[in-house]
N, CA, C and O of each residue as an XYZ file, in Angstrom:
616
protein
N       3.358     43.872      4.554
C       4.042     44.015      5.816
C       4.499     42.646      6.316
O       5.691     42.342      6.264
N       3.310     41.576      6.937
C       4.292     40.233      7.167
C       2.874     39.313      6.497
O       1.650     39.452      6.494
N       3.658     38.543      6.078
C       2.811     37.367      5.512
C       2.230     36.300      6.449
O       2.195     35.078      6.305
N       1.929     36.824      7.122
C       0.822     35.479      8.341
C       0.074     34.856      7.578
O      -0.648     35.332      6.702
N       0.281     33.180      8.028
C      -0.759     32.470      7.566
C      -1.723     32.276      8.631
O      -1.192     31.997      9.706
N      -3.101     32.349      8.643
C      -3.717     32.277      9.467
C      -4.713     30.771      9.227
O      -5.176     30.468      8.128
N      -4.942     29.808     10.702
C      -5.138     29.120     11.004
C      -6.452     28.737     11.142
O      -7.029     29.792     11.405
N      -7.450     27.652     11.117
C      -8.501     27.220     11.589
C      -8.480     26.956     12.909
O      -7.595     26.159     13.219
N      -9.143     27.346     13.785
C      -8.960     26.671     15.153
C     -10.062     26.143     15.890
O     -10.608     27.239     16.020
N     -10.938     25.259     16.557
C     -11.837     25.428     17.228
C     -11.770     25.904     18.667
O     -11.351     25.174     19.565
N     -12.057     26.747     18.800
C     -11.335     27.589     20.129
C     -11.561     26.439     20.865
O     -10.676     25.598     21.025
N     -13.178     26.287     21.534
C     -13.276     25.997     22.647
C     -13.193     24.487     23.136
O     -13.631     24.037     24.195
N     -12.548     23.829     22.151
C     -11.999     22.204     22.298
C     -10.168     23.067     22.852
O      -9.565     22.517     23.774
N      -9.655     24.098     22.307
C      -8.761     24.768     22.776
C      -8.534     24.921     24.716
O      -7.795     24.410     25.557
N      -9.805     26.066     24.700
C     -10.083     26.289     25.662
C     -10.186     25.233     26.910
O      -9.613     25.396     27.987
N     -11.181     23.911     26.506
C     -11.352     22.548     27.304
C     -10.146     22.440     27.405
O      -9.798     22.922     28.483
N      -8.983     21.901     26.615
C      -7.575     21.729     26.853
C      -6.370     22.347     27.567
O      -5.379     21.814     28.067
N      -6.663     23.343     27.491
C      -6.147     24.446     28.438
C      -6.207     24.199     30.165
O      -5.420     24.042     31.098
N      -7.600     24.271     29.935
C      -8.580     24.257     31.068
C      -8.061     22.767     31.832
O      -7.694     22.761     33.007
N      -8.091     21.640     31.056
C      -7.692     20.473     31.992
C      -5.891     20.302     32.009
O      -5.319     19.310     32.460
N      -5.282     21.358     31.485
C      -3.524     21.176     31.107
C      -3.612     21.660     33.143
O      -3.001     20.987     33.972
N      -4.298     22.639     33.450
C      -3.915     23.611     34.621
C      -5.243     22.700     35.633
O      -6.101     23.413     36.154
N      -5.328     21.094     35.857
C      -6.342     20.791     36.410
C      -7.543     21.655     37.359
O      -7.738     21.633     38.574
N      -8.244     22.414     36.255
C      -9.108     23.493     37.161
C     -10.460     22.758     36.582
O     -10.605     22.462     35.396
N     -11.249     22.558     37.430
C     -12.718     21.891     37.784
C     -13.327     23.154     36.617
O     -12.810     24.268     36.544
N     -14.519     22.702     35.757
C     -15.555     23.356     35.203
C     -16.282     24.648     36.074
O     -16.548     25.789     35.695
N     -16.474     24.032     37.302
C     -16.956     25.314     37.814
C     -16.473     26.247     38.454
O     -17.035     27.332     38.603
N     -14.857     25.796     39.127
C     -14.116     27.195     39.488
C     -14.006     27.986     37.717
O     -14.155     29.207     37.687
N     -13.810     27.415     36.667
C     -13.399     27.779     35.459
C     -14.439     29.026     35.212
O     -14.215     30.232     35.111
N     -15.441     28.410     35.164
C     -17.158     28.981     34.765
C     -17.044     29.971     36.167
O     -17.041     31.069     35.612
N     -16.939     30.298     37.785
C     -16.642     31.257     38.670
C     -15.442     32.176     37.889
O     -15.744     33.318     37.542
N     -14.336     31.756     37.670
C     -13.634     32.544     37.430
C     -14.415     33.571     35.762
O     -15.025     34.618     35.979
N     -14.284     33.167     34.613
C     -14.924     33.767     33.739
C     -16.312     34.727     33.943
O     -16.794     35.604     33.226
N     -16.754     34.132     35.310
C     -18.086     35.170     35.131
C     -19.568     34.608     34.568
O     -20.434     35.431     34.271
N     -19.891     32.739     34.398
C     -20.664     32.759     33.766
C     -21.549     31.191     34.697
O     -20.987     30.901     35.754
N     -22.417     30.567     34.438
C     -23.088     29.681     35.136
C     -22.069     28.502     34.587
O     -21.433     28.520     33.534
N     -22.094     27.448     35.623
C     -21.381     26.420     35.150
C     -22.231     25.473     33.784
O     -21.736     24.614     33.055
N     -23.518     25.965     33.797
C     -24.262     24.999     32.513
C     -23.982     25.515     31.450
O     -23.990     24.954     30.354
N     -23.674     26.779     31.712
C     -22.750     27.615     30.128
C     -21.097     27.252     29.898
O     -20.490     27.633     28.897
N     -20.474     26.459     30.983
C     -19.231     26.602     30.464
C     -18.986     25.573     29.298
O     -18.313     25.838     28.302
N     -19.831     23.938     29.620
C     -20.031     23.658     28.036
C     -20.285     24.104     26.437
O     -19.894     23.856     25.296
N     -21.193     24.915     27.161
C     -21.394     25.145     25.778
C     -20.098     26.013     24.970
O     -19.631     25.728     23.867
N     -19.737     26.998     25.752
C     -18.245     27.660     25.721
C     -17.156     26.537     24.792
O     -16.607     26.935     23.765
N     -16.952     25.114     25.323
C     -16.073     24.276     25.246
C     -16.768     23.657     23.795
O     -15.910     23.164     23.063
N     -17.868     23.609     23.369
C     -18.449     23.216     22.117
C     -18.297     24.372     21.027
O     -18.746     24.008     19.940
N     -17.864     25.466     21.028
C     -17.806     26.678     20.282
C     -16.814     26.169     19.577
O     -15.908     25.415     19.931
N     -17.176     26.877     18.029
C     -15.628     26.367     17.194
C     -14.975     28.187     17.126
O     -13.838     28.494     16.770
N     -16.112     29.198     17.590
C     -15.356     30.439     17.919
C     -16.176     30.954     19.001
O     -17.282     30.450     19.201
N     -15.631     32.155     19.907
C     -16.279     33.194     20.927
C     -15.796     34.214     20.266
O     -15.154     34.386     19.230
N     -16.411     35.080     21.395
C     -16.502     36.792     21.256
C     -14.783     37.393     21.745
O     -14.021     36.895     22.575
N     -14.657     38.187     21.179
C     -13.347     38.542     21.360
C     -13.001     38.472     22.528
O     -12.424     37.529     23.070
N     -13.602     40.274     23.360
C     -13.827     40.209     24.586
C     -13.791     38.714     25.502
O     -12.741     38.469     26.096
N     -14.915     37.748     25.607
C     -14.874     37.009     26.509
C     -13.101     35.957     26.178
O     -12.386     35.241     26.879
N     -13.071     36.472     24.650
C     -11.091     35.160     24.824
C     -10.532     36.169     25.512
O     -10.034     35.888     26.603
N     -10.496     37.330     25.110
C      -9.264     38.019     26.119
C      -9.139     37.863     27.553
O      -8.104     38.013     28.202
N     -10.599     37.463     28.108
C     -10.801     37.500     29.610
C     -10.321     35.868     29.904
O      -9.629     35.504     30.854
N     -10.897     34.974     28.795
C     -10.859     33.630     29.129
C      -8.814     33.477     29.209
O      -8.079     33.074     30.111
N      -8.554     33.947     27.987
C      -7.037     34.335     28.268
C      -6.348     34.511     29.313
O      -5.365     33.863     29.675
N      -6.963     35.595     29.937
C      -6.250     35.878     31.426
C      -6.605     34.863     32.401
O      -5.684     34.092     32.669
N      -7.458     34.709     32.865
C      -7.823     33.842     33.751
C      -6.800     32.190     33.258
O      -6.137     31.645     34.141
N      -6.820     31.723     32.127
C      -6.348     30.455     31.742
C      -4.931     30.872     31.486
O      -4.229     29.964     31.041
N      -4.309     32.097     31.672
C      -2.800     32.462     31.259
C      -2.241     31.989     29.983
O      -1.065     31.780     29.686
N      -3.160     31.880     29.387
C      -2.489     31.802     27.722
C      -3.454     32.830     27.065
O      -4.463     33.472     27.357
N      -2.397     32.593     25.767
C      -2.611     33.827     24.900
C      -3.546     32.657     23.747
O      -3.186     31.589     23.250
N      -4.537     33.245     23.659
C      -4.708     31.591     22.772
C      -5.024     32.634     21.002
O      -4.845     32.205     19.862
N      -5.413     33.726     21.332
C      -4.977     34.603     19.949
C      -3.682     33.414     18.900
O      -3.558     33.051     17.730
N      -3.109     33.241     19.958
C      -1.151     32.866     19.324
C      -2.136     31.600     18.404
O      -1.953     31.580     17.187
N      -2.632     31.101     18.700
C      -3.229     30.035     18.077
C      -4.062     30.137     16.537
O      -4.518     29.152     15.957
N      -4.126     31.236     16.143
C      -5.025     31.326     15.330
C      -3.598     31.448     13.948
O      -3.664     31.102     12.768
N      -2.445     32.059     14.704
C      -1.571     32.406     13.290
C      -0.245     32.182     13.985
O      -0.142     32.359     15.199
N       0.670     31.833     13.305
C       2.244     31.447     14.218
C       2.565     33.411     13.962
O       2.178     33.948     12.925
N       3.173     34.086     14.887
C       3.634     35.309     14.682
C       4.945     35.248     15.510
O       5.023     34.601     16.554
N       6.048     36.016     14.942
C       7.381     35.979     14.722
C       7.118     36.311     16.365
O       6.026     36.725     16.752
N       8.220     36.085     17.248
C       8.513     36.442     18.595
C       9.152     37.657     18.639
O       8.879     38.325     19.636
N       9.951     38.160     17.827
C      10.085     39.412     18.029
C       9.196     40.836     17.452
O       9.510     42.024     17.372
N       8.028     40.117     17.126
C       7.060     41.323     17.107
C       6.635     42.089     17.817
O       6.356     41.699     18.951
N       6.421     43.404     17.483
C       5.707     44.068     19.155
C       4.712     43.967     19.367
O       3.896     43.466     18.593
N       4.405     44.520     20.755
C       3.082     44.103     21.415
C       2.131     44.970     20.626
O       1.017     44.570     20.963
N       1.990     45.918     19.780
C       0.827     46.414     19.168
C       0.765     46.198     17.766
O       0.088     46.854     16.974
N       1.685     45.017     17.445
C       0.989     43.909     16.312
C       0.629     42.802     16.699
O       0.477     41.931     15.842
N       0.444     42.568     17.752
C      -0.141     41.122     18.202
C      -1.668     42.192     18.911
O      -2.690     41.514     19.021
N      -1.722     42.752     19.073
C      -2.924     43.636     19.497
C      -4.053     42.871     19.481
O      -3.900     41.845     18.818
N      -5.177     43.006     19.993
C      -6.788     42.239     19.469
C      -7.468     43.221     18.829
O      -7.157     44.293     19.348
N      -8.224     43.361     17.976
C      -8.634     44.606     17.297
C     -10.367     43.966     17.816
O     -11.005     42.956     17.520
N     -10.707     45.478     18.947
C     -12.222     45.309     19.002
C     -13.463     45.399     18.169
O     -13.282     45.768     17.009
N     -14.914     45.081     18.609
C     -15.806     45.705     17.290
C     -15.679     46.933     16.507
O     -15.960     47.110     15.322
N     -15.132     47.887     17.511
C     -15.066     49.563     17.137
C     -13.907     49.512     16.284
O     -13.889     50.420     15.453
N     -12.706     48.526     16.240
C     -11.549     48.764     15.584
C     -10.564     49.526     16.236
O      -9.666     50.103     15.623
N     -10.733     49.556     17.758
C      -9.768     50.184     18.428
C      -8.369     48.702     18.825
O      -8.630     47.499     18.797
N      -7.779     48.964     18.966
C      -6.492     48.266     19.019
C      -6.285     48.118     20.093
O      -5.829     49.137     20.612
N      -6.441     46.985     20.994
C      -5.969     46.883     22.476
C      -4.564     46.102     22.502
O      -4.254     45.458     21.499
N      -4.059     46.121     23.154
C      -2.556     45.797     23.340
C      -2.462     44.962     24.677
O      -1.369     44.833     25.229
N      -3.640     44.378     25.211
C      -3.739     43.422     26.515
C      -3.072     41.973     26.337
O      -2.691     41.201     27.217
N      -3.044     41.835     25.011
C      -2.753     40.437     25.055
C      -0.937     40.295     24.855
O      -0.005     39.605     25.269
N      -1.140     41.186     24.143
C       0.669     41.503     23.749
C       1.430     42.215     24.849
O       2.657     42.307     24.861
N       0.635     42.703     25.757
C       1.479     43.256     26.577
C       1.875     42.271     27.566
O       3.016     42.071     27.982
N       0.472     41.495     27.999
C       0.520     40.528     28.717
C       1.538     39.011     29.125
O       1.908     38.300     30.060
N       1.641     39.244     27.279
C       2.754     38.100     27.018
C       4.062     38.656     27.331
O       4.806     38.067     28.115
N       4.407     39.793     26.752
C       5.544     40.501     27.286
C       6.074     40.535     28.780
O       7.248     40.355     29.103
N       5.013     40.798     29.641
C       5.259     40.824     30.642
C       5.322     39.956     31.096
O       5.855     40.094     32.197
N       4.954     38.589     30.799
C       5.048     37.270     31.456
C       6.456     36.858     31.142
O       7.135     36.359     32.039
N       7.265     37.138     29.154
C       8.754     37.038     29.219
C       9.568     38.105     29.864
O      10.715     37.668     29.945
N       9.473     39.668     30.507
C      10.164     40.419     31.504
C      10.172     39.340     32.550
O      11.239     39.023     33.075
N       8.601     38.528     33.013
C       9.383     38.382     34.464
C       9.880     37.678     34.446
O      10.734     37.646     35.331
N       9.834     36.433     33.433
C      10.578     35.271     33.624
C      11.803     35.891     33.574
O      12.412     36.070     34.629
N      12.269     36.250     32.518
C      13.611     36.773     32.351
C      14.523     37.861     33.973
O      15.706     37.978     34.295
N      13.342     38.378     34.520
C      13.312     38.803     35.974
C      14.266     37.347     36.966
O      15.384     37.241     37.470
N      12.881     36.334     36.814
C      13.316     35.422     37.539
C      14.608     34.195     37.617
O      15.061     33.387     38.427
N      14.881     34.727     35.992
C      16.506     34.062     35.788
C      17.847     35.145     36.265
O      19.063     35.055     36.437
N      17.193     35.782     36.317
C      18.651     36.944     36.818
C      18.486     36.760     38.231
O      19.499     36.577     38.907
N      17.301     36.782     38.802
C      17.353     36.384     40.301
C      18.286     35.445     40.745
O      19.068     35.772     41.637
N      18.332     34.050     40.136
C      18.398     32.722     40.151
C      20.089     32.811     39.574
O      20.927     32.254     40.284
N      20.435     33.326     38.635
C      21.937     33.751     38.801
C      22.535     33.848     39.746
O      23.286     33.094     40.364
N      21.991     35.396     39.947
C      22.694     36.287     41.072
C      22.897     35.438     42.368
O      23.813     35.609     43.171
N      21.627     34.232     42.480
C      22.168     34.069     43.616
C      22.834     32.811     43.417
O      23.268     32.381     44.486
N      23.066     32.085     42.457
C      24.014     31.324     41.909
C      25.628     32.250     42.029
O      26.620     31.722     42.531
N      25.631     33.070     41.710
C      26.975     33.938     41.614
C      27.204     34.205     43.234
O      28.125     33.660     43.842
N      26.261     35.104     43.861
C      26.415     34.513     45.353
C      27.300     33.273     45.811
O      28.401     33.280     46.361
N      26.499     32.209     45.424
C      26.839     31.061     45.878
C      27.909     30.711     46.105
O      28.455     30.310     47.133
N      28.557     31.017     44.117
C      29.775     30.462     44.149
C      31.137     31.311     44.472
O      32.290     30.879     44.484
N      30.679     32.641     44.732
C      31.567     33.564     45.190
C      31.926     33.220     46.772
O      32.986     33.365     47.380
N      30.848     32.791     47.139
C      31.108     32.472     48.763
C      32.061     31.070     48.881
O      32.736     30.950     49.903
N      32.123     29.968     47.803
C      33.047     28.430     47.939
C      33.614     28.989     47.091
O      33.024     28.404     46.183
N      34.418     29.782     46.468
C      35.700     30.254     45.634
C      36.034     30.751     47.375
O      36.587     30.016     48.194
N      35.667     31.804     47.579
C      36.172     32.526     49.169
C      36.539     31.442     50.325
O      37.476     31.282     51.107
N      35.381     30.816     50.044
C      36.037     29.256     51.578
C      37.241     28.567     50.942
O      38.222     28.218     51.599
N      37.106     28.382     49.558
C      38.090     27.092     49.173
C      39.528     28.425     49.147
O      40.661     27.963     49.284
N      39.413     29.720     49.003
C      40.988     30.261     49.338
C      41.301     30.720     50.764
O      42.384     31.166     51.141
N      40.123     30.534     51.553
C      40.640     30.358     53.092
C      41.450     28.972     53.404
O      42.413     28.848     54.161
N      40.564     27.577     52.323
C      41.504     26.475     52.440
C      42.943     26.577     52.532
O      43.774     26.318     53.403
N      42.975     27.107     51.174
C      44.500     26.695     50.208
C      45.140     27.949     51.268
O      46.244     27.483     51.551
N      45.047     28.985     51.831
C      45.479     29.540     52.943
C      46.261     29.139     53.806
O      47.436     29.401     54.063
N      45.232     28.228     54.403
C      45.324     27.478     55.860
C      46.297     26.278     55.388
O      47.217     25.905     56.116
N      46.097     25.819     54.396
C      46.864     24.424     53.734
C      48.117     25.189     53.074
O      48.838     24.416     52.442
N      48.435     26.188     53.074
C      49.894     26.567     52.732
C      50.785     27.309     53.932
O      51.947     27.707     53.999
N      49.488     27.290     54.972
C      50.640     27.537     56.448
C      51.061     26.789     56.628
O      52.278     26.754     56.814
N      50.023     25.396     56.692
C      50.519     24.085     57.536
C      51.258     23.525     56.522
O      51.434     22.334     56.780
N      51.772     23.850     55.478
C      52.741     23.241     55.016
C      54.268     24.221     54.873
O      55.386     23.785     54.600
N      53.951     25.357     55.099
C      55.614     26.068     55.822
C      55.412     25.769     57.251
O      56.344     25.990     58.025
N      54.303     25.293     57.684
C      54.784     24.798     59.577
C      55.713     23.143     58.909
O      56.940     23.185     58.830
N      55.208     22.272     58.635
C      55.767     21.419     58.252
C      57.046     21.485     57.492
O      57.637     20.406     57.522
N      57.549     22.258     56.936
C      58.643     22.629     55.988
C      59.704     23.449     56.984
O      60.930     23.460     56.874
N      59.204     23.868     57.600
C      60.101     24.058     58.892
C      60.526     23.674     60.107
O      61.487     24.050     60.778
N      59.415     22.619     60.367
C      59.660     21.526     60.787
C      60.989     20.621     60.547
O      61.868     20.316     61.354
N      60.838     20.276     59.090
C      61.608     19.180     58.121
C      63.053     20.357     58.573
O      63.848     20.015     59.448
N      63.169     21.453     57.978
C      64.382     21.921     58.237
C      65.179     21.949     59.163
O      66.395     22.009     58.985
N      64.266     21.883     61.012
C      64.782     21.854     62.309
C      65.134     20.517     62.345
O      66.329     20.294     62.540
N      64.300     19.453     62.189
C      64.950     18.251     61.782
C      66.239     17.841     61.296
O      67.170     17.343     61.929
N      66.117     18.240     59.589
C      67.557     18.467     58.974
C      68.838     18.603     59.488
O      69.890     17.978     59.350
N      68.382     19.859     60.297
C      69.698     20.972     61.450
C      69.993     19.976     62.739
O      71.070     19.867     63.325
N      68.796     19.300     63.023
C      69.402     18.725     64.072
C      70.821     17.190     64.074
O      71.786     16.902     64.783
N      69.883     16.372     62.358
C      70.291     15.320     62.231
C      72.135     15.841     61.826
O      73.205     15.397     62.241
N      71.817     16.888     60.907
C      73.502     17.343     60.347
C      74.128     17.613     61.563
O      75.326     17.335     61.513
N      73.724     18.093     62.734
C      74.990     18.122     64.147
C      75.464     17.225     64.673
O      76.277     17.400     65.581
């Protein structure tokens, strides 16, 4: 099906890195995960964890750190990037997760258009109220020049 090469990783020198990329203190880290702050070392000394606790450590740290273990094509779907539990059931949290983080971005560039298109729909509209106003005052002036003309030719 696809030829993944899969990677060595030490997660939790991963995890430490993560953890100081998003400057979050050891012990909001260790509050958020659920565990004593004298355990979050040891966490950060792991060369692997338990599935479960990456998927959670995942969310909380907003990376997918699964992605780390094997490069997988970006247009794969979310239930081949799946985490497969002890039971061998197939969860789709991590793949969905990522998905939904590229919907919203992709959300938040159409926002950011639209109101770019806004923008410039509104100074296209002022600049032809200009050229408007700047092509009266130049048949006021042009008729001007002509009463002029009429007067100097009498």
């Amino acid at each position: 099906m696809f030829n993944i090469q899969l990677k060595e990783v030490h997660i939790g020198q991963e995890i430490d890195k993560r953890r100081e990329e998003l400057n979050m203190s050891k012990s909001e880290f260790g509050r958020l995960i659920g565990v004593p702050q004298q355990h979050v070392n040891r966490i950060f000394e792991k060369a692997s964890i338990d599935t479960a606790k990456l998927i959670k450590i995942s969310r909380v740290l907003d990376f997918n750190f699964f992605s780390l273990y094997c490069d997988i094509p970006n247009n794969v779907y979310a239930y081949m990037a799946a985490v497969a539990l002890g039971d061998g059931n197939a969860m789709n949290n991590i793949g969905d997760a990522a998905l939904a983080s590229i919907i919203e971005q992709q959300k938040l560039k159409i926002e950011g258009m639209e109101e770019s298109k806004t923008l410039l729909i509104d100074q296209i509209n002022g600049l032809k109220d200009q050229i408007s106003q700047l092509k009266s005052q130049l048949d006021d002036k042009n008729e001007l020049i002509n009463i002029y003309k009429q007067r100097v030719n009498q």
